[in-house]
N, C-alpha and C positions, 0 to 999 in steps of 0.2 A: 426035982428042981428044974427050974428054966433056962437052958442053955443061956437062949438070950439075952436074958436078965443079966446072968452072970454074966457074962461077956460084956456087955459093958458095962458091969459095975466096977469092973476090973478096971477100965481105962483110967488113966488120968485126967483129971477135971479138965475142960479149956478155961481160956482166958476168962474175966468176968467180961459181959458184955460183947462177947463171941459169938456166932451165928455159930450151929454147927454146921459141920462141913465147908468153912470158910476155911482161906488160906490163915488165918488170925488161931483158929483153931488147931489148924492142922501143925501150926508149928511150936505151938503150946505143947502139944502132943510129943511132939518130936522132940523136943528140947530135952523132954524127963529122959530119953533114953541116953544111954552108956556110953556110946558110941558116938552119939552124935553132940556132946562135949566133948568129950574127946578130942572131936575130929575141930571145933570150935578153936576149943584151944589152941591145938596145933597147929591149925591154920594162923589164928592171931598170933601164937608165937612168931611163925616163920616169917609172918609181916614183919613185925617186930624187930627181930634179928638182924634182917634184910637191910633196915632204916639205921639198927647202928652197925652195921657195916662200912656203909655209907657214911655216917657220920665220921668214923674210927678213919675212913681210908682219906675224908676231907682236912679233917686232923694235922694228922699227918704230912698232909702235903703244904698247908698253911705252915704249921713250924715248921718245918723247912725251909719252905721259900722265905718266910720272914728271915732266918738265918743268911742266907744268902744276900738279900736285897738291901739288908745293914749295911752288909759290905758293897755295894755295887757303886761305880761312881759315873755309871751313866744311867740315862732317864730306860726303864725296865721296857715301854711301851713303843718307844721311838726311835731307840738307838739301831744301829743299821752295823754290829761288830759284837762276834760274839768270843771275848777273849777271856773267862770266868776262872783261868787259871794265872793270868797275868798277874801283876802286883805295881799296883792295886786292880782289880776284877773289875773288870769292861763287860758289863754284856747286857743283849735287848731282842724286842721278839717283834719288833717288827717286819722282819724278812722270814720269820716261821711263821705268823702268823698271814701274812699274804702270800705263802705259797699251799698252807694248807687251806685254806679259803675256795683259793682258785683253784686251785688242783681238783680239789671236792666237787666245788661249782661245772668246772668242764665234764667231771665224771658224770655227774645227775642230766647234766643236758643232754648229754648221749644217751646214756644206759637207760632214762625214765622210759621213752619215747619209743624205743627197741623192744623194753622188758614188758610193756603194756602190746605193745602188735603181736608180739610171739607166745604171752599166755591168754591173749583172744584168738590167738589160732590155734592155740590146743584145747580152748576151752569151748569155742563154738563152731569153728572151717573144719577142724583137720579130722578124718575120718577114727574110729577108735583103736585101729590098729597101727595106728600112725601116732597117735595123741599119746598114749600108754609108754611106748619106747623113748620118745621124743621128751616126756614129763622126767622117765628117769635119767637123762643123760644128762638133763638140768640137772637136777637134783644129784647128780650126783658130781659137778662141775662146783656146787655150794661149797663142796665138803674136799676141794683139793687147796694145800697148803700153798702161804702166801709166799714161800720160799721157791714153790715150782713157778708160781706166775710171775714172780722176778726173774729168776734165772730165765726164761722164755722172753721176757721183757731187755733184757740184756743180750740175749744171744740173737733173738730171732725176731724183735720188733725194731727194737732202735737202729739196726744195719737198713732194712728194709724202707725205714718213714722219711729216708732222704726226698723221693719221687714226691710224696706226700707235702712235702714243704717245700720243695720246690715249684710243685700249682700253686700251693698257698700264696706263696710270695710274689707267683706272678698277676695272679687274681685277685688276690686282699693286702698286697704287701703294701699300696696306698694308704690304707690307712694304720700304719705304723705297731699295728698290733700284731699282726701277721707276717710283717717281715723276716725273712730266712738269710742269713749272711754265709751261708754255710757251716761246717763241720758237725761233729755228730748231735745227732737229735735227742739228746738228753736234757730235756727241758721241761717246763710245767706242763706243754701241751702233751706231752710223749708221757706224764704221769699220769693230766687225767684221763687218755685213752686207756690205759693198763688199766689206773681202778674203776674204767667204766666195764672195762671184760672182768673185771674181779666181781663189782657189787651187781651184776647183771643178775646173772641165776637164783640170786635171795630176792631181787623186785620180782623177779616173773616168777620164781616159786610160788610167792604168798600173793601177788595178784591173781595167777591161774584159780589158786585154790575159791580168792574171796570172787570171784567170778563165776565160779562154780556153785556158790551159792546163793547166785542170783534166782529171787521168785518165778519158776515153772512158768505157773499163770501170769505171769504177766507177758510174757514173753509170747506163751500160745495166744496171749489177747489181744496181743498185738501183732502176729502174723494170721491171725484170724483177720483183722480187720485191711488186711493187704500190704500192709510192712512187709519191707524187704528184709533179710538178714542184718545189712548195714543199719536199717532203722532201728528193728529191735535194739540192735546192742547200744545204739547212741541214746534209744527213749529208756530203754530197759536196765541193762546193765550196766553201764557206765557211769550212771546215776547211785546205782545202790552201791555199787564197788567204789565208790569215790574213797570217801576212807579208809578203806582196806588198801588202796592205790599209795595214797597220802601216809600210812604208815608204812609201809613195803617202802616206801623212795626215803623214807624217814631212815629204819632202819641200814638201807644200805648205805644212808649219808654218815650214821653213826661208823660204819666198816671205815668209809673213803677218809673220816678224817681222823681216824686211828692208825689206819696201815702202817707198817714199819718197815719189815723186809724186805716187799717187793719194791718201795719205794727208796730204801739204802741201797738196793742193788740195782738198781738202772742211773738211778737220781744222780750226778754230780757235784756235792754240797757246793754254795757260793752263798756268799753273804750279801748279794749285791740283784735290786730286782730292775730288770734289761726293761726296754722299753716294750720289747717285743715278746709272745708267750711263745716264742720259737727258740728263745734265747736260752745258750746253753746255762745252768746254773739255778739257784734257789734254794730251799730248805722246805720242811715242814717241820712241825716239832717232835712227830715218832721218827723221822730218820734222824732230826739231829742228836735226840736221846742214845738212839743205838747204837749211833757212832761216833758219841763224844764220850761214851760212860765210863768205860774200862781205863780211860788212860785220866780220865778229869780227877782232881784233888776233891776235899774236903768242901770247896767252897764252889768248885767245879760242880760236884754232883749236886750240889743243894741248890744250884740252879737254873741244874736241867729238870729237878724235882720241881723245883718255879714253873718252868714252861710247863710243867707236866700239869699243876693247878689249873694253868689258864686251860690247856686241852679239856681235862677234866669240866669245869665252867662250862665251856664250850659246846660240850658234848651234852650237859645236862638242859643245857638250853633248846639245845635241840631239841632234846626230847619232849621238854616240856611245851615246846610250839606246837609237836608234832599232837599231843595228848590235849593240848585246845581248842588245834583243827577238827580234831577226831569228836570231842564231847559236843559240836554243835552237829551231827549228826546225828543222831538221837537214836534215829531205826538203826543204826548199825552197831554204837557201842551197846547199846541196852540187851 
């Protein structure tokens, strides 16, 4: 008998109208095996799952809030008092919602612009026995609790950011946004410096990495043709890490305007937003969660579960901007 023969009598037919040896074919092929349903499925499940998770947890946080917002007898969007245990129930997220905004906004303007120079210097400056230590100390800054970067932010930032707002004040205090009236520096700006050292090490993790796998050849093509270093990375790399940049700031913008911890324990709640981002006081809506839950009623919790919606909203917005920046990229999501 003829091996040959047999051996592909054996296979399974391809598609009709399949070249062999096309991709068309080859997954005709693949499809009959065990395994690879299997794995089909399971993947489609986990999609699946994942979507009503997500639905189950939106649920959820709509009845609720609807519960709550019956009862409320101020405007949800605009009111500037949050008293949701009072009788009748006062409360509004305009003072959570502009200070997690700003807070978030302060952190990306810092941290973007640091987290991009520091994984181009481990990804193309810094020698390999410098670049290796350097990558895990990042890396391993990701992975420390938001409870140690409060308590640091508390003990050993906010004493220290007096001299800090003191130039401020004398340099930018002009235009009223920078003004410094004294006492301690527990204010928006003093949160987004903390979540800009918090979301830093996740931008320049995942930038180092998508920089790292920037095109070889393009790089030698262009210091073949007398590119300096600075050229390549601005003609070469920069370009193809664009979205990999733009998810990474994405990502850490999801962390900034989640935080809770670090920002109950520096943050000093006020319900009232100062003219200045020097100005002691404000809210987000994970510190005010944290530190209204335990002691809020029945009608209390169901509308800090309200503000948690709109975070929730918030957040997925995010993402989704961040996932239409990225899909007009094409070489990089594909």
């Amino acid at each position: 008998m003829d091996i040959t023969s047999s051996t592909a009598d054996s296979s399974p037919p391809a598609r009709p109208g399949a070249k062999p040896g096309s991709k068309a074919a080859n997954a005709a092929k693949g499809a009959t095996r065990p395994g690879d349903r299997i794995f089909l499925a399971l993947s489609r499940g986990s999609g699946l799952l994942l979507l009503v998770i997500m639905a189950a947890i939106a649920a959820f946080l709509a009845v609720r809030a609807t519960n709550a917002l019956s009862h409320n007898e101020g405007n949800f969007f605009t009111t500037f008092e949050w008293s949701a245990n009072a009788t009748p129930p006062v409360f509004g997220i305009a003072v959570l919602a502009f200070g997690t905004i700003v807070s978030s906004l302060i952190a990306m303007i810092i941290a973007v612009p640091v987290a991009i120079g520091v994984a181009l210097f481990i990804s193309h400056y810094a020698p390999r026995r410098l670049a290796a230590p350097l990558a895990y100390v990042i890396d391993l800054l990701a992975a420390v609790p938001s409870i140690v970067y409060g308590l640091w932010g508390a003990l050993f930032l906010v004493p220290h950011l007096g001299g800090l707002y003191s130039w401020m004040n004398d340099y930018l205090g002009w235009t009223g946004v920078f003004a410094y009236h004294d006492g301690a520096a527990r204010s928006l700006f003093t949160i987004g410096i903390l979540l800009a050292i918090m979301i830093l090490p996740i931008v320049t993790s995942v930038s180092r990495e998508v920089f790292l796998q920037a095109p070889k050849m393009h790089e030698e093509a262009a210091l073949a043709l007398g590119a300096t270093r600075w050229e390549v990375i601005r003609m070469a790399v920069l370009p193809f890490g664009r979205s990999g940049v733009i998810s990474a700031s994405m990502l850490g913008l999801g962390r900034a305007l989640g935080e809770t911890m670090a920002v109950a324990t520096v943050l000093s709640p006020s319900f009232t937003i100062g003219k200045s981002l020097l100005d002691p006081g404000g809210g987000t809506f994970a510190q005010n969660i944290a530190s209204s839950f335990k002691e809020s009623g029945e009608i209390g919790k169901d509308a800090l579960i309200a503000s948690g919606l709109v975070l929730f909203v918030l957040t997925l917005l995010v993402n989704g901007a961040a996932r239409l920046i990225i899909a007009r990229r094409k070489e990089y999501s594909e």
